[in-house]
C-alpha positions in Angstrom: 0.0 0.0 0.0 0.8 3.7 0.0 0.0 6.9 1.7 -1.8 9.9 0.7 -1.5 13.2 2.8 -3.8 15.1 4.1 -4.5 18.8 3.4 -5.1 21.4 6.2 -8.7 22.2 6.6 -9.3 25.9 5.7 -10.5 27.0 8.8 -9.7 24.6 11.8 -6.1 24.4 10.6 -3.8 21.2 10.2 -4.7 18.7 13.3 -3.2 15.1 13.7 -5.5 12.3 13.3 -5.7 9.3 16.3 -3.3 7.0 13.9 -0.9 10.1 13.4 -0.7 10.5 17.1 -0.3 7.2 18.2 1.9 5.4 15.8 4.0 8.5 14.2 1.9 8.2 10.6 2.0 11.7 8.8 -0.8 10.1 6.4 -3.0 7.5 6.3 -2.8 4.5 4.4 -5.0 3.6 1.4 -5.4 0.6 -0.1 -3.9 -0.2 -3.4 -5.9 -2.3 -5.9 -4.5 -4.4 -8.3 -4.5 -3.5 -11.8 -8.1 -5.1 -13.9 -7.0 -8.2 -16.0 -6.4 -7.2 -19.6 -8.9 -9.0 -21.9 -7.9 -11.2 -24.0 -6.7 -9.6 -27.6 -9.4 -11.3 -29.7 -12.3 -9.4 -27.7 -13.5 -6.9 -29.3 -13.4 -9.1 -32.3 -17.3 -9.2 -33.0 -19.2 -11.6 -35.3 -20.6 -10.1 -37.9 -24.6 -11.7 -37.4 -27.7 -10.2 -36.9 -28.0 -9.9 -33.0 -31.5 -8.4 -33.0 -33.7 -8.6 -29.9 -30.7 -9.0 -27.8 -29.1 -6.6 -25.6 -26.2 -5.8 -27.7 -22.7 -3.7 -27.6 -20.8 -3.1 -30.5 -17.5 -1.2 -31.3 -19.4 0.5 -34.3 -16.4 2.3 -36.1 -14.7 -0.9 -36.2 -17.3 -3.3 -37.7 -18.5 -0.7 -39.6 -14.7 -1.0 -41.1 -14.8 -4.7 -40.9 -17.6 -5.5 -43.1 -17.0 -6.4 -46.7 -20.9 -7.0 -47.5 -22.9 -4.9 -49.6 -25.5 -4.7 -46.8 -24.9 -6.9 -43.4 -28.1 -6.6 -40.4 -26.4 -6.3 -37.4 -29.3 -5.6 -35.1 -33.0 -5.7 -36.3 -35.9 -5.5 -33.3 -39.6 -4.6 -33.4 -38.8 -1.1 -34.0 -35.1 -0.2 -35.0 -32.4 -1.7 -37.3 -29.1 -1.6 -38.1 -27.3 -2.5 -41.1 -23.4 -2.0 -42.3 -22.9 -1.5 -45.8 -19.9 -1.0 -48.2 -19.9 0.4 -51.0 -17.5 0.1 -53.5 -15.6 2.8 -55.8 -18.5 4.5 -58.3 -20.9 2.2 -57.2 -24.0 4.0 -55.3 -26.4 2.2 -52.7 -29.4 2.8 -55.9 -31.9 4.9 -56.0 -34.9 4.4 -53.5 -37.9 5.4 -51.4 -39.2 4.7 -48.2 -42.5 5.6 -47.6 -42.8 5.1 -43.2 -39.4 4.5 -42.2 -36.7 7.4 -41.5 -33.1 6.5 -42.1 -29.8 7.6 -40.2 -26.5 7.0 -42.2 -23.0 7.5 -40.7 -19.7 7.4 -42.8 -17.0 5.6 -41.4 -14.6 5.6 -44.2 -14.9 7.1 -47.6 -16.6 10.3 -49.5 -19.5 10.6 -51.6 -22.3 12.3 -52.9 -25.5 12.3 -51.4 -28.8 13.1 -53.5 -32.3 13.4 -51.8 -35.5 15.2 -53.0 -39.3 14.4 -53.4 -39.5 13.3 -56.9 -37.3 10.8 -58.4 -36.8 13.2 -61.2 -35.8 16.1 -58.6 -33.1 15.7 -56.4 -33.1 18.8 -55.5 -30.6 18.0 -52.3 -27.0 17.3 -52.5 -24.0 17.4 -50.6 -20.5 16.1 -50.5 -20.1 13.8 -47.9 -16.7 12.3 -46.1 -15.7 10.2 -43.2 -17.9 11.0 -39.7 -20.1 12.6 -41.6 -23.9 11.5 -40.5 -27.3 11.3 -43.0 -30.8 11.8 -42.1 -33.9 10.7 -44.9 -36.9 11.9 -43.7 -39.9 9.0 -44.5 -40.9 9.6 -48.0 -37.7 10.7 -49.4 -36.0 9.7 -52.5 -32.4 9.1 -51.5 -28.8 7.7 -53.5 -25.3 7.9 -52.4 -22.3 7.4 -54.5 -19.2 6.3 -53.5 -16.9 9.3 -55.5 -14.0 8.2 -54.1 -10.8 5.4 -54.5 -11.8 3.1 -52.0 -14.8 1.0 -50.2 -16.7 3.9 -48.7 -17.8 2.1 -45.1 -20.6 3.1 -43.8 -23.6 2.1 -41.2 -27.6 2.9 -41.6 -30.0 2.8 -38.6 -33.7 2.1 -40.0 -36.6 2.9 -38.0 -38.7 0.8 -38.5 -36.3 -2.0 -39.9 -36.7 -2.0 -43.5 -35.1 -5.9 -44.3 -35.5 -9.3 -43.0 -34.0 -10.8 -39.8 -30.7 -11.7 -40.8 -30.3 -9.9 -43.9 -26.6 -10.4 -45.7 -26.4 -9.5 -49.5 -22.5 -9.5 -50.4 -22.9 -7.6 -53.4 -25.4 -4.8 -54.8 -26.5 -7.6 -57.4 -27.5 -9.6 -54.2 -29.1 -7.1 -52.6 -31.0 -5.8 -55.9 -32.4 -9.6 -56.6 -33.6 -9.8 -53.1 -35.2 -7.1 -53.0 -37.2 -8.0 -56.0 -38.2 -11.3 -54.4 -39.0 -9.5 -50.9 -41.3 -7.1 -52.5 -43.2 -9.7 -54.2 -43.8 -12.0 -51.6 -44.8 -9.2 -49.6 -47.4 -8.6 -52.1 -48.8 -12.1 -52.8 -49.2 -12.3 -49.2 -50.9 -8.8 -49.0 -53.1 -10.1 -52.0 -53.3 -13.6 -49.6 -54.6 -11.5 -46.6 -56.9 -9.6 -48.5 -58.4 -12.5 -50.6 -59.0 -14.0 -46.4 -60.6 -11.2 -45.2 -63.1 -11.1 -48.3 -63.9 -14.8 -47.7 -64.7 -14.0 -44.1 -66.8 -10.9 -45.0 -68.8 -12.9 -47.9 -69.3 -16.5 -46.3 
């Protein structure tokens, strides 16, 4: 262990404590605690699946990096998600809408462009955009961004509410494009499904 001193209080002055008086101590003696094990070196090494509906810590920055995927879910609940993307050089995210969810994009690496407006025909919104930089679509918004730069521009989008399946991983904007397709039209023949239902029920 080792000692601290004491200061003098301002207005009684400098008086000896009981264990200064009896055993000659000109301070009192505080514990030392040993040092916190270092982790191991592989721990913030983080598996890159979808951890959704799990209580969850990430080291963002880093798997943001990390990610090679066109689009990975890292985190999709009942109300949030969160997806990595990269992007590579002059390719863009494509062109798109979402009509109830807001978006939140942060760049972690890379520069772009960034194109928003109300008509596809009218972006009437852009900006250059670089590393730290953060992107907020408002519901309803037609948004792109294109990677202007020489490398993967690494970024990460928060989707509220989630806007892909569980699990989502498409390694290439091809992937991601055809999957799309397929998700939009199963959510229709099953809209179509439900709707077909509910007229049974009304007429039988």
């Amino acid at each position: 262990m080792y000692h601290v001193m004491y200061g003098c209080h301002p207005h009684y002055g400098c008086q000896r404590t009981m264990m200064e008086r009896r055993y000659g101590m000109t301070s009192m003696p505080v514990p030392v605690y040993p040092a916190p094990v270092s982790w191991p070196a592989n721990y913030r090494e983080q598996n890159l699946k979808d951890n959704g509906r799990n209580p969850y810590v990430v080291n963002i920055e880093k798997v943001t990096k990390q990610n090679e995927n066109f689009r990975t879910a890292l985190w999709t609940g009942a109300h949030l998600q969160l997806t990595l993307m990269s992007i590579a050089p002059g390719e863009d995210i494509g062109l798109e809408i979402h009509p109830d969810v807001d978006q939140f994009l942060r760049i972690e690496q890379g520069e772009g462009l960034v194109q928003m407006g109300r008509r596809k025909e009218a972006l009437d919104f852009e900006r250059r955009v670089f590393d730290d930089d953060a992107i907020i679509i408002p519901a309803g918004t037609w948004h792109n961004v294109t990677n202007t730069g020489n490398t993967p521009m690494k970024l990460y989008s928060i989707y509220a509410p989630p806007n892909h399946p569980f699990g989502t991983v498409h390694p290439t904007k091809a992937d991601a494009i055809e999957a799309e397709e397929g998700y939009e039209q199963s959510r229709m023949w099953n809209s179509r499904r439900v709707g077909n239902v509910y007229s049974n029920q009304l007429y039988y």
